[in-house]
gemmi code that builds the backbone of each chain (N, CA, C; Angstrom):
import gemmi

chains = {
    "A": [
        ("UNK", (229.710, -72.278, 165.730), (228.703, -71.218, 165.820), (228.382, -70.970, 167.286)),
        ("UNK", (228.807, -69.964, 167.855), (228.322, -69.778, 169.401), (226.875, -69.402, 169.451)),
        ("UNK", (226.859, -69.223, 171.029), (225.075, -68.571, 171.116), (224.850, -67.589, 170.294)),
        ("UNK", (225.592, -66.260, 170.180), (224.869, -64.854, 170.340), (225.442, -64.825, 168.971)),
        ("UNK", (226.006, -65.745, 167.623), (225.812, -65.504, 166.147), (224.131, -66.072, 166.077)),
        ("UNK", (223.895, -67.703, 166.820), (222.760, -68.556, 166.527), (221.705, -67.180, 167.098)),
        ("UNK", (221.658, -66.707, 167.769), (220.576, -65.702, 168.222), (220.696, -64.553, 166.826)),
        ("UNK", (221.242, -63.984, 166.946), (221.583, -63.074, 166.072), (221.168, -63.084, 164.735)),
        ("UNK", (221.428, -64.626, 163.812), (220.729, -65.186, 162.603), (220.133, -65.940, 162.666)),
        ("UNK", (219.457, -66.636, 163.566), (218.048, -67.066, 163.385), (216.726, -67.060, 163.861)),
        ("UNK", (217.208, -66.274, 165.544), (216.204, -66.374, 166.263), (215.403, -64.781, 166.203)),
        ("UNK", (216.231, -63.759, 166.454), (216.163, -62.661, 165.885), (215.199, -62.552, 164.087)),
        ("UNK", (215.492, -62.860, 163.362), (215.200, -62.834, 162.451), (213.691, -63.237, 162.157)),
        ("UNK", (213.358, -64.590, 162.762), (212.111, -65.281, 163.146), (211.530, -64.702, 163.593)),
        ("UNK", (211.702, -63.847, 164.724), (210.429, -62.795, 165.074), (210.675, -61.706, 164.575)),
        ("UNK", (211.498, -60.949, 163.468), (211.337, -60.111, 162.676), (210.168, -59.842, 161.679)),
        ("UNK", (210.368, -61.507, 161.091), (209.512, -61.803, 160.743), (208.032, -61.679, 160.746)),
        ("UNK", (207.620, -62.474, 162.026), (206.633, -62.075, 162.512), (205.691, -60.927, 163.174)),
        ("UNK", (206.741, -60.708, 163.275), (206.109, -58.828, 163.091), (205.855, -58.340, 162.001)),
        ("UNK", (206.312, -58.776, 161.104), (206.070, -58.009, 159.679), (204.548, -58.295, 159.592)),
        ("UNK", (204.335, -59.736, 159.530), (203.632, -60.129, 159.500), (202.380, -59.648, 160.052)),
        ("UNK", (202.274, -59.279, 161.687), (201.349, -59.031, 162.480), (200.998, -57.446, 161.969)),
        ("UNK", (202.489, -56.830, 161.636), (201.805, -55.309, 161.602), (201.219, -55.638, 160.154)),
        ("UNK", (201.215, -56.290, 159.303), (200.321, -56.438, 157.727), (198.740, -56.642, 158.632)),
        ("UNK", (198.313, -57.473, 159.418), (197.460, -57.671, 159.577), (197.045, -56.107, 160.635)),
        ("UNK", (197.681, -55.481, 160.873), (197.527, -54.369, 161.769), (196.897, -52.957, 160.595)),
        ("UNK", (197.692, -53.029, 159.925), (197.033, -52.409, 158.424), (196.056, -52.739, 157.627)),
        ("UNK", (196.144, -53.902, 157.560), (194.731, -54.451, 157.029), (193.452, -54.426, 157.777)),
        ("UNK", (193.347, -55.117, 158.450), (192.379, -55.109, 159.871), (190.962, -54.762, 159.368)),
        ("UNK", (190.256, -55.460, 158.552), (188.863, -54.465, 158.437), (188.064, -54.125, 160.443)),
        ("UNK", (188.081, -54.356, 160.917), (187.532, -53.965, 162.412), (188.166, -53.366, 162.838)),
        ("UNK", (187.827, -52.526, 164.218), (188.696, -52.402, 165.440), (189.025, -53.211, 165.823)),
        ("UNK", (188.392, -54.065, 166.477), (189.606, -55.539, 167.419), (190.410, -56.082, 166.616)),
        ("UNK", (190.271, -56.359, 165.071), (191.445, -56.596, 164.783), (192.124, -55.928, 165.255)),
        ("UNK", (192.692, -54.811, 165.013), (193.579, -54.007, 165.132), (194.233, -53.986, 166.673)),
        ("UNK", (193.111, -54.159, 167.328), (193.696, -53.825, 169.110), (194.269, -55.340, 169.209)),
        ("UNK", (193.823, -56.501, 168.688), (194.788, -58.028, 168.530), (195.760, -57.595, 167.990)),
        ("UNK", (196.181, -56.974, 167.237), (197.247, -57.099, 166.197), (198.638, -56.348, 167.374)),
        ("UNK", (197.901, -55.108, 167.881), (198.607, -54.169, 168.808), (199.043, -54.799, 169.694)),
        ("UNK", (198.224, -55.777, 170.186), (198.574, -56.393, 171.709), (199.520, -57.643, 171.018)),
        ("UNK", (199.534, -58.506, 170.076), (199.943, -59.074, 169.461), (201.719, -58.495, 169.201)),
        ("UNK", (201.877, -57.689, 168.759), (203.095, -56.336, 168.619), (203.747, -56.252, 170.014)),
        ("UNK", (203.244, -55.847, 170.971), (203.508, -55.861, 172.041), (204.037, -57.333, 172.987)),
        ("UNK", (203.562, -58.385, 172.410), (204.150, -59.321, 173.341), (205.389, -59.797, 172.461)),
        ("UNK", (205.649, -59.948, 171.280), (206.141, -60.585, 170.334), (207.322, -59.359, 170.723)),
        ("UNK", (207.242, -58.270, 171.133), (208.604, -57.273, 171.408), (209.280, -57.704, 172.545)),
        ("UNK", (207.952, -58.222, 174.152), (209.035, -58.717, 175.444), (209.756, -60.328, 174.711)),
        ("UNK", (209.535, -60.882, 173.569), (210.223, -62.168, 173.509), (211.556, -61.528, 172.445)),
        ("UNK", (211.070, -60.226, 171.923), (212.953, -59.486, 171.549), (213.524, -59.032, 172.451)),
        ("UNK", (212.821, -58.781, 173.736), (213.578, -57.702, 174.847), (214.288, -58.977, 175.735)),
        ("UNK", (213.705, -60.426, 175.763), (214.431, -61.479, 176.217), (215.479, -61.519, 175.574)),
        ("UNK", (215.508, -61.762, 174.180), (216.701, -62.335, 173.330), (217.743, -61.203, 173.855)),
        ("UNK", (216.965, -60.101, 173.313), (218.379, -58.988, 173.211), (218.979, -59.063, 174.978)),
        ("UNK", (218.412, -59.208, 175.315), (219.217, -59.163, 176.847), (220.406, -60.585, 177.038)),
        ("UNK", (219.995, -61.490, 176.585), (220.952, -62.621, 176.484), (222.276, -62.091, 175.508)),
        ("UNK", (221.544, -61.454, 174.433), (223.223, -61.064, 173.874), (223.778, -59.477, 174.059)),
        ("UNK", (222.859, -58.946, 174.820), (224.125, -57.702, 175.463), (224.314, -58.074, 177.110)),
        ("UNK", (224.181, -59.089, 177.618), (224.591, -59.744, 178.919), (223.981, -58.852, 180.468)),
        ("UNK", (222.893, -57.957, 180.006), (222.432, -57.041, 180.803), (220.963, -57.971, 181.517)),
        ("UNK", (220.939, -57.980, 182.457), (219.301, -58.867, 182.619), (218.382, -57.224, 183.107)),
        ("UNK", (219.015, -56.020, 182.968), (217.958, -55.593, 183.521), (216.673, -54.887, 182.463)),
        ("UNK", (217.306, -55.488, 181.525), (216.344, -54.921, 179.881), (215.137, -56.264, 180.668)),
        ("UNK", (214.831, -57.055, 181.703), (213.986, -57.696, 181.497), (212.791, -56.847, 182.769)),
        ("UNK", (213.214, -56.051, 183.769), (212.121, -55.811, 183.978), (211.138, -54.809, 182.913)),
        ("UNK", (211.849, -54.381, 181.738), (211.049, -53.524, 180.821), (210.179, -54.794, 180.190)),
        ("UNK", (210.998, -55.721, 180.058), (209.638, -56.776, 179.330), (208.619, -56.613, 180.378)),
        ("UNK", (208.574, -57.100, 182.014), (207.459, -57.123, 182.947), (206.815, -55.610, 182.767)),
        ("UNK", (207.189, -54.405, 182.406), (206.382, -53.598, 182.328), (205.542, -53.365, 180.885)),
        ("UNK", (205.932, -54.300, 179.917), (205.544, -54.047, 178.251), (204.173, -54.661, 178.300)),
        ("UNK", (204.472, -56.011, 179.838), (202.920, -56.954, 179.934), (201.989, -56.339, 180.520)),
        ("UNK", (202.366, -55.213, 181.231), (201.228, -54.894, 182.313), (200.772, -53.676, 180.936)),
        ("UNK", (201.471, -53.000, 180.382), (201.164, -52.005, 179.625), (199.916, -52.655, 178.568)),
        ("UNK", (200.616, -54.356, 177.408), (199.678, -54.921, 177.211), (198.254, -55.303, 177.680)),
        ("UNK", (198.534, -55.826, 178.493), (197.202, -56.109, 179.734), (196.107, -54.458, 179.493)),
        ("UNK", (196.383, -54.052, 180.229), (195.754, -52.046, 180.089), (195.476, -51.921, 179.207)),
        ("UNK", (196.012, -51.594, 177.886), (195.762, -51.508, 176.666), (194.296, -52.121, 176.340)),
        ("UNK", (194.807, -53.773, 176.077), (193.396, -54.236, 175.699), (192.659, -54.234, 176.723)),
        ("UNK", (192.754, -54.425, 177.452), (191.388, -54.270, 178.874), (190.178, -52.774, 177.916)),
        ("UNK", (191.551, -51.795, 178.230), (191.023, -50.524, 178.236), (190.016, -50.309, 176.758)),
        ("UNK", (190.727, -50.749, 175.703), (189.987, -50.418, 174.369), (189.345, -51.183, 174.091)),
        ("UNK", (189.252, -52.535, 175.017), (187.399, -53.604, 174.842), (186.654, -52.552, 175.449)),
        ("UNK", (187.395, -51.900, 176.692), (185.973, -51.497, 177.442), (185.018, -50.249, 176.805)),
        ("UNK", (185.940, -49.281, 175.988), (185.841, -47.984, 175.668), (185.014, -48.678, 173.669)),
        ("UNK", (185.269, -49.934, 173.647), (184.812, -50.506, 172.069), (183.515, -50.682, 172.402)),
        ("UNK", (182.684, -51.347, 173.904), (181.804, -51.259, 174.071), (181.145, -50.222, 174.690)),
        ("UNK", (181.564, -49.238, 175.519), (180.928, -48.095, 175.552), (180.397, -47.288, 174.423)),
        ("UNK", (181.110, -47.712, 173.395), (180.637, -46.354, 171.974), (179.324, -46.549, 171.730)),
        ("UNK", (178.866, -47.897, 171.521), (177.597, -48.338, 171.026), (176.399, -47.723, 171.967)),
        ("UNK", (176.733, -47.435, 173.726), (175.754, -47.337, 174.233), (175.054, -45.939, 174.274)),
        ("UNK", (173.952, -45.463, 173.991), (173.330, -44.744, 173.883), (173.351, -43.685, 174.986)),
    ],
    "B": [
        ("UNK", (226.736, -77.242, 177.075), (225.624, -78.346, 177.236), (224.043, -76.535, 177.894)),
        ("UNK", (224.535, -75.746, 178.811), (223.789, -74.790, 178.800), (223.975, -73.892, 177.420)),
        ("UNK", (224.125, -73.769, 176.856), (224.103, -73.481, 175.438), (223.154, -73.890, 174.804)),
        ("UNK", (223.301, -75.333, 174.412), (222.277, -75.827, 173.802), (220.680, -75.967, 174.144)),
        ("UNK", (220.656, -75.820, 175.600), (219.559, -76.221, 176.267), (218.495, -74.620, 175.642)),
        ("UNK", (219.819, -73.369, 176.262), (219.119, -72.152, 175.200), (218.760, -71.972, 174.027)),
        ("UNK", (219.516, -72.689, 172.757), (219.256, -72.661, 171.972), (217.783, -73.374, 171.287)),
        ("UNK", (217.538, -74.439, 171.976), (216.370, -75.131, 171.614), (215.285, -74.374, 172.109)),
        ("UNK", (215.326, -74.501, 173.388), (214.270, -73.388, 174.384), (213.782, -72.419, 173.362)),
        ("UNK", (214.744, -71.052, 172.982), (214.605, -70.197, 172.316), (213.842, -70.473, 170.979)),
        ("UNK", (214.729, -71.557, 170.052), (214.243, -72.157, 168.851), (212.549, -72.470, 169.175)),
        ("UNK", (212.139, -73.368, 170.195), (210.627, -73.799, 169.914), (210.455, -72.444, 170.358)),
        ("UNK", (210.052, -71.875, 171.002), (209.908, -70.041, 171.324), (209.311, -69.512, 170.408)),
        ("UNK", (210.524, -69.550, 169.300), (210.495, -68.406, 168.498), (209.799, -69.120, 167.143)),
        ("UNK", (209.510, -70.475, 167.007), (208.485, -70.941, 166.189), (207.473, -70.923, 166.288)),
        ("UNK", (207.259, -71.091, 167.930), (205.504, -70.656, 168.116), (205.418, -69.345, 168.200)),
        ("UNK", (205.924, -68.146, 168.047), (205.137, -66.584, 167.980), (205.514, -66.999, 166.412)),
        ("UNK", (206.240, -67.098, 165.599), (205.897, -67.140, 164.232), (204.820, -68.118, 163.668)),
        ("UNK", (204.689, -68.907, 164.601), (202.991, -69.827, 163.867), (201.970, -69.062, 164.359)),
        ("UNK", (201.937, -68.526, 165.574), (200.780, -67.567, 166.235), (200.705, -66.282, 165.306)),
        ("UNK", (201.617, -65.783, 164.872), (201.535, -64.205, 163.981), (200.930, -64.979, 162.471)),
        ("UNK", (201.320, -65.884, 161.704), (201.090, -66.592, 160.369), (199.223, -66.580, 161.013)),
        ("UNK", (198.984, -67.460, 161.735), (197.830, -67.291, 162.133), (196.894, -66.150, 162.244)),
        ("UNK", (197.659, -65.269, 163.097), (197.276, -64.032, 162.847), (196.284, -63.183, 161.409)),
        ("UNK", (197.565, -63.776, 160.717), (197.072, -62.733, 158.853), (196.269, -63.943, 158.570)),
        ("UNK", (195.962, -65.120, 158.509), (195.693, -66.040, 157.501), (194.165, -66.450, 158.301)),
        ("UNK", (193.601, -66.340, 159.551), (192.386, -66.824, 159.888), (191.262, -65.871, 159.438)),
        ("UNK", (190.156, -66.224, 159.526), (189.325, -64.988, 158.241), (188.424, -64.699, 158.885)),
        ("UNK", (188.445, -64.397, 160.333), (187.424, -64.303, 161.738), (188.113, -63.506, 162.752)),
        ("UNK", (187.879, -62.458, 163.272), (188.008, -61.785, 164.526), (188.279, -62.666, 165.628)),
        ("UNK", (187.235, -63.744, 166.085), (187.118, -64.501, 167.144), (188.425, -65.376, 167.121)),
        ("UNK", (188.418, -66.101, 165.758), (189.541, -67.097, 165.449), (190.769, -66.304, 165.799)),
        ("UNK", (191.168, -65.291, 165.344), (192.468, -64.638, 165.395), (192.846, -64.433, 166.915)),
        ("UNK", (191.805, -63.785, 167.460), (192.072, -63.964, 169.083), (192.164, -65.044, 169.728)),
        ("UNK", (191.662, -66.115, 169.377), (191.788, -67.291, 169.467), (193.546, -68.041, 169.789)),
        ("UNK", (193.826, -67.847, 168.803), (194.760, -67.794, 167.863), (196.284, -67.447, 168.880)),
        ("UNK", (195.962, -65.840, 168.873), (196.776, -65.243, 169.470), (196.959, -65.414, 171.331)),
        ("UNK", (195.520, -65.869, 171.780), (195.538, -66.656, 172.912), (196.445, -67.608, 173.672)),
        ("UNK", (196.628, -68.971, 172.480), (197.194, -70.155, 172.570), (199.132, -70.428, 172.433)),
        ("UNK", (199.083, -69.670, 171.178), (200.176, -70.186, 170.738), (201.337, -69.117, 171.891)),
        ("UNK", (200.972, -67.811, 171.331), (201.969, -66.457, 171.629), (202.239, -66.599, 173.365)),
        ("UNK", (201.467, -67.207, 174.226), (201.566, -67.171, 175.352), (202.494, -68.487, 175.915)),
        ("UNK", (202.663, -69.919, 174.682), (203.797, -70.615, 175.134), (205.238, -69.828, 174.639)),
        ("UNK", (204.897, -69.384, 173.365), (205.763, -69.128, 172.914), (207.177, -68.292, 173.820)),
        ("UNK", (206.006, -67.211, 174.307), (206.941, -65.850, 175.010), (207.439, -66.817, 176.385)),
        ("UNK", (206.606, -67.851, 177.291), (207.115, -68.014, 177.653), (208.441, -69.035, 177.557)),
        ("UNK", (208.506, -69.818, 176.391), (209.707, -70.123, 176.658), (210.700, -69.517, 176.179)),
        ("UNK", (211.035, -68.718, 175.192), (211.756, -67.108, 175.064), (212.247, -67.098, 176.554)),
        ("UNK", (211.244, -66.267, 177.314), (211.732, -65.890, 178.995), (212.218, -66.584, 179.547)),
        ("UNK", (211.964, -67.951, 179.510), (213.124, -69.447, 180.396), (214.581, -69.287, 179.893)),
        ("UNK", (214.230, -69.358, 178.418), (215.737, -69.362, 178.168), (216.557, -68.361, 178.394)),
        ("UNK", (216.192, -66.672, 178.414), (216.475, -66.249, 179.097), (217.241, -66.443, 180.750)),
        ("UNK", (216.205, -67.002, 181.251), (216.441, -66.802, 182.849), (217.773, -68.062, 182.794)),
        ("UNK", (217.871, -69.173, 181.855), (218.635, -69.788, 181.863), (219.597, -69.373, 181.546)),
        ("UNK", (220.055, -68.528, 181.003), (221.445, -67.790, 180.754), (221.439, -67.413, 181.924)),
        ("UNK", (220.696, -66.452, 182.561), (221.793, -65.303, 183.640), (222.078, -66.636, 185.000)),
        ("UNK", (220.925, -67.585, 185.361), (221.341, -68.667, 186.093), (221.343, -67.844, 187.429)),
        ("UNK", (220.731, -66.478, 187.482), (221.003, -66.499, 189.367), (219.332, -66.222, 189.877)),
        ("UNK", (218.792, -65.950, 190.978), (217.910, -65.899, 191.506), (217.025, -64.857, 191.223)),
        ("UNK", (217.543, -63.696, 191.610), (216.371, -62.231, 190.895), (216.114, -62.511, 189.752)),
        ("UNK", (216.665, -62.657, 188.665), (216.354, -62.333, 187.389), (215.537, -63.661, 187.063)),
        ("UNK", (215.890, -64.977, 187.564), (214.936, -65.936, 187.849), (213.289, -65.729, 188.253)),
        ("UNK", (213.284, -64.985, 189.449), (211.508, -65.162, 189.987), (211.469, -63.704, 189.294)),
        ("UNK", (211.894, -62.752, 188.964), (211.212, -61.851, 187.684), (210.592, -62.628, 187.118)),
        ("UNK", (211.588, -63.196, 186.002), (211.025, -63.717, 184.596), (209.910, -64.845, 185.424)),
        ("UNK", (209.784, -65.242, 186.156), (208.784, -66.609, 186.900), (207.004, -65.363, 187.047)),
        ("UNK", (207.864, -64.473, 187.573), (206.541, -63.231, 187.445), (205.870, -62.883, 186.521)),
        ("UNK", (206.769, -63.223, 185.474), (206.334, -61.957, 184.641), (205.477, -63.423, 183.233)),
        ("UNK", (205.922, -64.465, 183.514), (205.429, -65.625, 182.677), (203.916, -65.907, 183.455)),
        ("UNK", (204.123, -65.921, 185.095), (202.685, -66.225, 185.533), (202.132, -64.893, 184.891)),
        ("UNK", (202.595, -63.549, 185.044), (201.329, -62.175, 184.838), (200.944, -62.536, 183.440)),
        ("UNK", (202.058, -62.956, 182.442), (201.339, -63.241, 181.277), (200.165, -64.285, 180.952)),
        ("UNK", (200.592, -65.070, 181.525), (199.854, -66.266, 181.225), (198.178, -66.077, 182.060)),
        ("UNK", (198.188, -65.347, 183.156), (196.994, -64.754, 183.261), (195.993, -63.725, 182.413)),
        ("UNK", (197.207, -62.998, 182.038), (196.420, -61.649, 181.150), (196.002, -61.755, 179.904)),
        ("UNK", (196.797, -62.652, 179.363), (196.782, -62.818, 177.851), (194.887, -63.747, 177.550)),
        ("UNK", (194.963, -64.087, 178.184), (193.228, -65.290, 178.011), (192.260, -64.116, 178.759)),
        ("UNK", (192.814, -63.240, 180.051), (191.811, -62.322, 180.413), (191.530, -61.481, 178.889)),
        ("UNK", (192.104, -60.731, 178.548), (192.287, -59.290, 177.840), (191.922, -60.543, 176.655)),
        ("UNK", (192.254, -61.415, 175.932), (191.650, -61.697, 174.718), (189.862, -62.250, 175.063)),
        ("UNK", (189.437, -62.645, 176.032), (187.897, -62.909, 176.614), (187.294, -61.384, 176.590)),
        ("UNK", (187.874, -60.529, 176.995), (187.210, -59.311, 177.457), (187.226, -58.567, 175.618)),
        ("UNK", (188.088, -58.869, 174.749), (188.084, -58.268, 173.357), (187.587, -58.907, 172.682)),
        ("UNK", (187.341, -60.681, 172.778), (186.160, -61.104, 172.014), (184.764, -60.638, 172.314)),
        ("UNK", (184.680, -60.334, 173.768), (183.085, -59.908, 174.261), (182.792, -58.801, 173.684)),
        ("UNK", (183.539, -57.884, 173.397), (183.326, -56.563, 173.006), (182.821, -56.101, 171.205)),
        ("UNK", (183.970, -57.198, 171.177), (183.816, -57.666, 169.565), (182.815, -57.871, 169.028)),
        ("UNK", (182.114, -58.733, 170.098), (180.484, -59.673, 170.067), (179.534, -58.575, 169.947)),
        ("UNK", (179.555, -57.759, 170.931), (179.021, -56.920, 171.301), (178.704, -55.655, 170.051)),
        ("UNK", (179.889, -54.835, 169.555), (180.062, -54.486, 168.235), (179.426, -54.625, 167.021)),
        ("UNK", (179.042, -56.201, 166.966), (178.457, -56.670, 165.864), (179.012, -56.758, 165.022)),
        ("UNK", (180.432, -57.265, 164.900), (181.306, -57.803, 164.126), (181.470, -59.009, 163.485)),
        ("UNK", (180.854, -58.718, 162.236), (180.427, -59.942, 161.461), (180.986, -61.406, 161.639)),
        ("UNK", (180.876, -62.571, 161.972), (181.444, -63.631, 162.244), (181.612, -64.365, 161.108)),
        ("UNK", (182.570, -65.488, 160.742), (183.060, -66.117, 159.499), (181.643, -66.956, 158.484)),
        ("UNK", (181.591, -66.940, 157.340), (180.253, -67.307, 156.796), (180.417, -69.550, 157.401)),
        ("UNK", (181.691, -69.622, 157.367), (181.578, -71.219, 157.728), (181.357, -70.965, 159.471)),
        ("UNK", (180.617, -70.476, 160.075), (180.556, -70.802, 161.642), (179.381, -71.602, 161.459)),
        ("UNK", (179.495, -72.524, 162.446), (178.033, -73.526, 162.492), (177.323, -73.648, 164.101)),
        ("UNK", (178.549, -73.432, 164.734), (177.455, -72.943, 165.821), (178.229, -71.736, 166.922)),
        ("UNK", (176.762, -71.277, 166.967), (176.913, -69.392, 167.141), (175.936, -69.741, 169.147)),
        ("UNK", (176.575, -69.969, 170.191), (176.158, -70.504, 171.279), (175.666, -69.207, 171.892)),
        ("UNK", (175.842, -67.727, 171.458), (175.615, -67.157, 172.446), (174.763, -66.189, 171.777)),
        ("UNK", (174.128, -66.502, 170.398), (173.731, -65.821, 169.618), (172.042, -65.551, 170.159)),
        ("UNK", (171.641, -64.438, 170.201), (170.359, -64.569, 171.349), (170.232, -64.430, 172.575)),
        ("UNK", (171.568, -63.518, 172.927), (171.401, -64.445, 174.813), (172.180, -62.721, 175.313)),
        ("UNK", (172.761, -61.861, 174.326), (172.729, -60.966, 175.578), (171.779, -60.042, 175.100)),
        ("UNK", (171.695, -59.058, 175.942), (170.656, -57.785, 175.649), (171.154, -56.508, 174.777)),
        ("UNK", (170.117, -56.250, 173.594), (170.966, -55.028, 173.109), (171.344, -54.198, 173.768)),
        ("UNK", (170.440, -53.495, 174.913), (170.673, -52.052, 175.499), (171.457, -52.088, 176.502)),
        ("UNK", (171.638, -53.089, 177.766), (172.388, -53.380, 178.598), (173.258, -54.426, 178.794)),
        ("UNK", (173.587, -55.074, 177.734), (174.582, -55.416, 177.381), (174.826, -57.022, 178.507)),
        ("UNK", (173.258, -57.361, 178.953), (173.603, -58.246, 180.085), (173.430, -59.568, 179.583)),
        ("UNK", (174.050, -60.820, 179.933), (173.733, -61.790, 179.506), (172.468, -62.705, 180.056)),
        ("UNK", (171.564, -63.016, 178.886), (170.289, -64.164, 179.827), (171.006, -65.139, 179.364)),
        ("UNK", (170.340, -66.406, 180.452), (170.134, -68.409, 180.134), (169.262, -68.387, 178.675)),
        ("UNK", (168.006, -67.881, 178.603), (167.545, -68.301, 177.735), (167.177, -67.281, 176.499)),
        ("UNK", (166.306, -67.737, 175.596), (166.240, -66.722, 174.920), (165.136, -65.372, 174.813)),
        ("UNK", (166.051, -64.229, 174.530), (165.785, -62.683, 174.476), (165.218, -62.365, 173.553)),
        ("UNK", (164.103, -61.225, 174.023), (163.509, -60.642, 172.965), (164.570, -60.007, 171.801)),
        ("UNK", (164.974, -58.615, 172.832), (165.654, -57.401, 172.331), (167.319, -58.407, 172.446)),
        ("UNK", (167.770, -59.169, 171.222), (169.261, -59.971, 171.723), (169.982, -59.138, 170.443)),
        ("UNK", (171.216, -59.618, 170.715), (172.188, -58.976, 169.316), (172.585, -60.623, 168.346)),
        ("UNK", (172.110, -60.453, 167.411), (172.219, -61.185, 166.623), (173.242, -61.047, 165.441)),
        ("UNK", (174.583, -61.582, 165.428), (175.207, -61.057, 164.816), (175.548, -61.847, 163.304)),
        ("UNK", (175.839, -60.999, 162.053), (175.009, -61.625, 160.765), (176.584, -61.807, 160.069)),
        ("UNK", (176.404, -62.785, 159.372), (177.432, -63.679, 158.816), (178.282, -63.035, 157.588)),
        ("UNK", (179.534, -62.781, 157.638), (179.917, -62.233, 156.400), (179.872, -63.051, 154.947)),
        ("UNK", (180.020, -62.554, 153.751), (179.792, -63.063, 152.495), (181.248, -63.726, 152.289)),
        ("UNK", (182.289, -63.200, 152.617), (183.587, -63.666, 152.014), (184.457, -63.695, 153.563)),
        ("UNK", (185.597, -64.004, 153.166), (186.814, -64.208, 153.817), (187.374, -62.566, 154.302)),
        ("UNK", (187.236, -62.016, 155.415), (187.793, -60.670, 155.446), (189.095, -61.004, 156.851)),
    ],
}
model = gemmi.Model(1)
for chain_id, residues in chains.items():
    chain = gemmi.Chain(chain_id)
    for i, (resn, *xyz) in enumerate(residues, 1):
        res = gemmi.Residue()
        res.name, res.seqid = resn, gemmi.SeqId(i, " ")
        for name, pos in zip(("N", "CA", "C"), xyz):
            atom = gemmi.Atom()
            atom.name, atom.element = name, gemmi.Element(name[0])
            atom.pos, atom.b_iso = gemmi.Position(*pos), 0.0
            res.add_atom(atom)
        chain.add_residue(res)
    model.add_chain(chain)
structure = gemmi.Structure()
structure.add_model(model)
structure.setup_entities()
């Protein structure tokens, strides 16, 4: 079994998984912050597919898109705590 | 022998974002879930990215991924602190088993500032009936 079958059927798959998973809780979500966890949650769990997949198409430059998926993460939730507590204020 | 070293790397990796996401659906608290998603997802990704950098084996793609594990490992505890506060803030019911609530009383409804002791006007946030 080389690397890029072992990637391919098991590691791949494992965070398929878990996405399924996260977006169920992304649908469900009775709150907003659930939901903005679940998003940001989505978002990191994709730079650890944008790692894999770069190991098996032999390209490393699919990894500065992971460094931009974190800063995008980062922004995201920053931005929709800050705008979750602005609503309330009068 | 670099083969294997990826394969394990990757393997614990990719078990901790699948215990961090299981966590995810199954904790029955806002706070907990961020919690949650705090701890695990941030070893996880980074060792994903090692094993990575251990395949390509040269220098750029090395202190990238070294970048991009420190930016995470900073942001991920910022941005989940700043979405529990907000959360707090919200008045988003907290789990009916919490037993102690440390900050309950202590910021201000209208300005949102935190006191030491205890507040008249505080946000008191009220316990749900079930598991949501």
């Amino acid at each position: 079994m080389s690397l890029n079958d072992y990637l391919n059927w098991v590691i791949i798959p494992i965070l398929g998984l878990s996405v399924i998973l996260v977006f169920i809780r992304f649908l469900k979500g009775p709150s907003l912050p659930d939901r903005v966890i679940a998003l940001d949650m989505l978002i990191l769990i994709s730079i650890g597919i944008i790692g894999i997949y770069s190991i098996q198409t032999n390209q490393s430059t699919f990894l500065d898109i992971s460094m931009l998926f974190a800063v995008i993460a980062f922004l995201s939730t920053a931005a929709y705590s800050f705008y979750l507590e602005q609503r309330e204020r009068k | 022998m670099k083969d294997i070293l990826i394969i394990v790397l990757s393997t614990f990796g990719a078990l901790f974002i699948l215990s961090s996401s299981v966590g995810l659906l199954r904790k029955p608290d806002v706070f907990l879930r961020i919690s949650v998603t705090g701890k695990a997802s941030t070893l996880g990704i980074g060792l994903v990215l090692v094993s990575s950098a251990l395949f390509f084996n040269n220098y750029s793609v090395t202190t990238r991924v070294i970048a991009t594990i420190i930016f995470l490992f900073l942001t991920i505890s910022i941005g989940g602190h700043l979405l529990a506060r907000a959360a707090y803030i919200i008045k988003t019911p907290v789990w009916k088993g919490t037993k102690i609530d440390d900050l309950s009383g202590q910021y201000d409804e209208v300005t949102h500032e935190l006191y030491s002791e205890n507040h008249d006007s505080s946000i008191k946030p009220e316990k749900s009936e079930n598991n949501i």
